[in-house]
Backbone bond lengths (Angstrom), bond angles and torsions (degrees), N, CA, C in turn:
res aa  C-N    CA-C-N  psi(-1)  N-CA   C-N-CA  omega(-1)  CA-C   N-CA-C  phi
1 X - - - 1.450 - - 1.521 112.87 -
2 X 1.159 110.90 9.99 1.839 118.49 167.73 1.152 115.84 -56.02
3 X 1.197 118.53 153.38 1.250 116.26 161.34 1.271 138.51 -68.76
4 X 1.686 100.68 -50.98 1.316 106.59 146.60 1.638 136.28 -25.24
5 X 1.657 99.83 -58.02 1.414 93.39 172.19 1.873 124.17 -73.03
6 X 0.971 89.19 -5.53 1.530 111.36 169.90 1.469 123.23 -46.41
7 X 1.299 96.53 -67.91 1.521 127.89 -164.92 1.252 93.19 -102.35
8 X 1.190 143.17 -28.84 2.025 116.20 147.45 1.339 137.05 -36.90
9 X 1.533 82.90 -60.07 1.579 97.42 175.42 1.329 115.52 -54.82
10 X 1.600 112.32 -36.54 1.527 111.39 -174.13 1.522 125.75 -69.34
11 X 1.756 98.09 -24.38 1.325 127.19 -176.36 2.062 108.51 -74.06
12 X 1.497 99.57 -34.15 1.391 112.35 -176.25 1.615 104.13 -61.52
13 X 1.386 86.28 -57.38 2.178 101.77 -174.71 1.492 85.49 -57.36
14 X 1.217 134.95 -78.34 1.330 106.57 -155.11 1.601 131.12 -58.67
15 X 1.405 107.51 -8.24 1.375 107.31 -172.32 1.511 86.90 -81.39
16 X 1.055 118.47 -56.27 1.451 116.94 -173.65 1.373 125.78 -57.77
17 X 1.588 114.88 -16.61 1.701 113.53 164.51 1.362 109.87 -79.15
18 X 1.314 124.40 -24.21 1.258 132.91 -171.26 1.803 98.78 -60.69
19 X 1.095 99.70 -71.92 1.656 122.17 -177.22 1.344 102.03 -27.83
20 X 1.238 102.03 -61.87 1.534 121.46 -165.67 1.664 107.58 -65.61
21 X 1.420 126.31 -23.01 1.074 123.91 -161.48 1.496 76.55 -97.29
22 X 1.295 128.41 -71.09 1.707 119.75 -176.06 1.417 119.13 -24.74
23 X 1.410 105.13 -40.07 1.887 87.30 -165.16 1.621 103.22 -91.94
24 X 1.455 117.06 5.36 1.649 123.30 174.89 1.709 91.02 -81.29
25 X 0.964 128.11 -41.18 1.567 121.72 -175.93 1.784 114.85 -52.16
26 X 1.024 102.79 -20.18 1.732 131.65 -162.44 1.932 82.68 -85.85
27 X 1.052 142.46 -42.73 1.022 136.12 -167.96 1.572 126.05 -84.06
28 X 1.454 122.13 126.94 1.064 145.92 -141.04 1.984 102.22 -69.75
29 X 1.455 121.83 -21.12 1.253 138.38 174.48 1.459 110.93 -75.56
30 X 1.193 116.59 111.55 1.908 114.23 177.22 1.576 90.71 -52.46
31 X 1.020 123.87 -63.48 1.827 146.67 -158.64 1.380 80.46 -16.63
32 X 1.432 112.05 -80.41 1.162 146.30 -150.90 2.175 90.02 -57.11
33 X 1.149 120.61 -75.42 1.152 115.91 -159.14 1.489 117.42 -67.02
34 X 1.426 93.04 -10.62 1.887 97.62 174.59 1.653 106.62 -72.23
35 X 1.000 107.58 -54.30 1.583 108.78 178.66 1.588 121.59 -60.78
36 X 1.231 129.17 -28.87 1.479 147.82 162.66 1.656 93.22 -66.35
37 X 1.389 146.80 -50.36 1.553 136.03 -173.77 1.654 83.61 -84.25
38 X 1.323 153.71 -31.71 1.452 120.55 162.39 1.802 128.96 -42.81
39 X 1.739 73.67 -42.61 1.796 76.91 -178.10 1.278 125.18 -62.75
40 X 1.613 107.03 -32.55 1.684 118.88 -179.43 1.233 95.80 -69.90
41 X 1.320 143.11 -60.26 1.536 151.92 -129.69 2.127 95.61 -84.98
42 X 1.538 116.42 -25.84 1.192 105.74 169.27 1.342 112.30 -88.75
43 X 1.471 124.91 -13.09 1.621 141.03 -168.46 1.485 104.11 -71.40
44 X 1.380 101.39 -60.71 1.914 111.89 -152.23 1.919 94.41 -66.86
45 X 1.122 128.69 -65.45 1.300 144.77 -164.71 1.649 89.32 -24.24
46 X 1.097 125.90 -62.86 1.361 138.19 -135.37 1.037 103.50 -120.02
47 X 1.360 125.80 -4.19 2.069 117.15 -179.98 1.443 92.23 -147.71
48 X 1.617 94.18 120.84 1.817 107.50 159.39 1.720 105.97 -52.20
49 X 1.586 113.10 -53.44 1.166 96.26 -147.26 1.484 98.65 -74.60
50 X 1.629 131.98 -18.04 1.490 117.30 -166.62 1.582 81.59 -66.82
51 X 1.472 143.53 -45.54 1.278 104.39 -145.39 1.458 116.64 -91.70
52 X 1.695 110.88 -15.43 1.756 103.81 155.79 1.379 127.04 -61.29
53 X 1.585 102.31 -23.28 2.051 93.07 177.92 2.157 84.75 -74.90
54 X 1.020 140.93 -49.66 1.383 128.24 -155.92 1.696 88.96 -51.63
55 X 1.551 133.57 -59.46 1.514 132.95 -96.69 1.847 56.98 -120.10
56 X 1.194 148.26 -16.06 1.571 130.34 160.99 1.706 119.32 -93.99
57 X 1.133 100.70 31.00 1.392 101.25 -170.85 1.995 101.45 -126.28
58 X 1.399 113.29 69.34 1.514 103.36 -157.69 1.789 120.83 -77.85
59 X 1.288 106.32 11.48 1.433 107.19 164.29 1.666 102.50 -104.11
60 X 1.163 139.27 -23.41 1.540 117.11 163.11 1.458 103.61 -72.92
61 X 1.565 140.38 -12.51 1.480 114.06 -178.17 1.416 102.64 -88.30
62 X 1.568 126.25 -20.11 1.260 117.00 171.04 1.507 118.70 -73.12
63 X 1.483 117.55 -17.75 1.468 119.49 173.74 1.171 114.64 -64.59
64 X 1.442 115.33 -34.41 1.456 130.67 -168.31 1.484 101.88 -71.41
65 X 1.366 117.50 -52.17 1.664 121.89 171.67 1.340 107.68 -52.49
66 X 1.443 137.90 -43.87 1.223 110.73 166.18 1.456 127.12 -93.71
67 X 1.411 106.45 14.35 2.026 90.06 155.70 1.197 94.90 -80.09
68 X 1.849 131.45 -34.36 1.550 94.97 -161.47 1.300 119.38 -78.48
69 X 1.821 109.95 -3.66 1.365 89.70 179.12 1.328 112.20 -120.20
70 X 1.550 117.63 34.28 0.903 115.04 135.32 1.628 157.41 -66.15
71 X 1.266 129.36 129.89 1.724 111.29 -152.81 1.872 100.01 -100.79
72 X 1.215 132.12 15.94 1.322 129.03 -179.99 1.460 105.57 -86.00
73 X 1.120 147.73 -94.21 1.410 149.37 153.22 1.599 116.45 -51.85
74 X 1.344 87.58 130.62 1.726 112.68 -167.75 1.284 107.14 -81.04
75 X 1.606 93.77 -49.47 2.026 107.91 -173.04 1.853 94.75 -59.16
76 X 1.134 129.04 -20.31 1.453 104.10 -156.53 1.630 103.44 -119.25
77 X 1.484 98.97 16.76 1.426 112.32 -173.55 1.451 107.19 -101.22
78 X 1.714 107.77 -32.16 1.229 113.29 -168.75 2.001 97.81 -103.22
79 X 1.105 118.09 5.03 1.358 125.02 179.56 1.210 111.23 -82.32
80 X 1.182 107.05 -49.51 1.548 144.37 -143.45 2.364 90.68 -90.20
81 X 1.002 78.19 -45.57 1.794 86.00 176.55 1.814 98.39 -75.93
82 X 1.280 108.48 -79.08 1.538 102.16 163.41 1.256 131.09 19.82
83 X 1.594 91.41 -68.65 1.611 113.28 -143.73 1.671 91.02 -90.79
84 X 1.556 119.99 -52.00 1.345 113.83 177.97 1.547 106.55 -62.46
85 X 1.207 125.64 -32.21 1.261 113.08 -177.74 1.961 120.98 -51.13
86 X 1.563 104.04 -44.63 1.924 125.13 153.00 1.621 92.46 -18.41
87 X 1.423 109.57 -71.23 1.653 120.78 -136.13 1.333 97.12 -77.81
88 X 1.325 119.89 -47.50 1.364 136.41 -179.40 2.104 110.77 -58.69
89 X 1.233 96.76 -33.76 1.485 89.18 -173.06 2.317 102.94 -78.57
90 X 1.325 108.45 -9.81 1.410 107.87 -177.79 1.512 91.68 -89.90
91 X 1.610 93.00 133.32 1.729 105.10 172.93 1.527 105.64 -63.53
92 X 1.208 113.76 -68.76 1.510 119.28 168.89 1.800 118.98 -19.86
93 X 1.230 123.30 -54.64 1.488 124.86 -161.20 1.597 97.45 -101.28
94 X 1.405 121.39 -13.02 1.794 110.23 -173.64 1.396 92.20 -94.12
95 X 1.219 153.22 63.75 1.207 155.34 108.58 1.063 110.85 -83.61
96 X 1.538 128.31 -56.44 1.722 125.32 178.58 1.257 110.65 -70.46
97 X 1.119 116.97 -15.96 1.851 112.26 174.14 1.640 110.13 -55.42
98 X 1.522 88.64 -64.16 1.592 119.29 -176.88 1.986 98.17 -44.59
99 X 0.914 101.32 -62.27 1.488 100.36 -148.45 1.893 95.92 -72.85
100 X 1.337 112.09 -30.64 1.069 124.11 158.43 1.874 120.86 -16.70
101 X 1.640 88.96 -76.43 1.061 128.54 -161.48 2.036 109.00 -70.27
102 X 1.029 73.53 -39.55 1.815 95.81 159.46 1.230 141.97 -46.96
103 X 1.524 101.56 -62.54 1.385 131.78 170.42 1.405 108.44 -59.03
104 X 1.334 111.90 123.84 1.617 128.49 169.67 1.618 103.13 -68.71
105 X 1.248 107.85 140.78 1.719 126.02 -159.91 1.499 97.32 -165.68
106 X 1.314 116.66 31.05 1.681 114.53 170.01 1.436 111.43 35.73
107 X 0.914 138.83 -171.03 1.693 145.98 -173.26 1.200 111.29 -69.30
108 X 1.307 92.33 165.38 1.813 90.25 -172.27 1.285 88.02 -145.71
109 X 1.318 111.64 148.68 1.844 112.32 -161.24 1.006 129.95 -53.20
110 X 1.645 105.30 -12.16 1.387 112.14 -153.36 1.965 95.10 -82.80
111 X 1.601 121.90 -49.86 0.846 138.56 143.96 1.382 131.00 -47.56
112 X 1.082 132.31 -1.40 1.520 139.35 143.14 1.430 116.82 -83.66
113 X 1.465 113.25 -26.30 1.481 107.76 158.04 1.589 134.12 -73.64
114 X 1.750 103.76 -39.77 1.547 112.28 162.81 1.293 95.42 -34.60
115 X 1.484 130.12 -63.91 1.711 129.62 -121.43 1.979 72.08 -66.61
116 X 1.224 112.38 -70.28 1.350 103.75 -154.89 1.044 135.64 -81.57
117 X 1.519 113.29 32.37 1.511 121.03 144.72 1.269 123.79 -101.42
């Protein structure tokens, strides 16, 4: 009933929704990745650490670049910008965004699906 142990545990769940919301971005269903950038978009505002585990995780920040530039779903276009915008406003994490975002990482499903429609 510590507090301490309190605010671990709380710290654990969030690292772990975070995670969990990243590798839903990885999935080829907007459905699916709009609701996973809800989860981030209530996360980052309010926790340093959700948004350093996101801003070290450089295949969900490239996923995120292609919801926003993706033109099929709106909600996950303007989430998806949103959400880097969080990461981007910390001096600390807009270097790993950037360099992230940079780095060639071949396709990412989401953009292997554009190609084939």
């Amino acid at each position: 009933n510590s507090p301490w142990l309190a605010s671990t545990v709380l710290l654990s769940s969030i690292a772990g929704a975070v995670q969990s919301a990243a590798e839903l971005l990885n999935v080829q269903q907007l459905e699916v990745s709009v609701r996973a950038l809800m989860v981030l978009g209530m996360l980052l505002p309010r926790n340093t650490a959700a948004g350093q585990q996101l801003a070290d995780n450089g295949a969900a920040l490239r996923q995120l670049m292609e919801l926003m530039k993706q033109g099929q779903d709106m909600d996950c276009k303007v989430i998806a910008r949103d959400t880097l915008g969080v990461l981007m406003k910390d001096e600390g994490l807009r270097s790993k965004v950037e360099a992230a975002i940079r780095e060639p990482a071949g396709k990412t499903p989401l953009a292997e699906n554009a190609d084939r429609q």
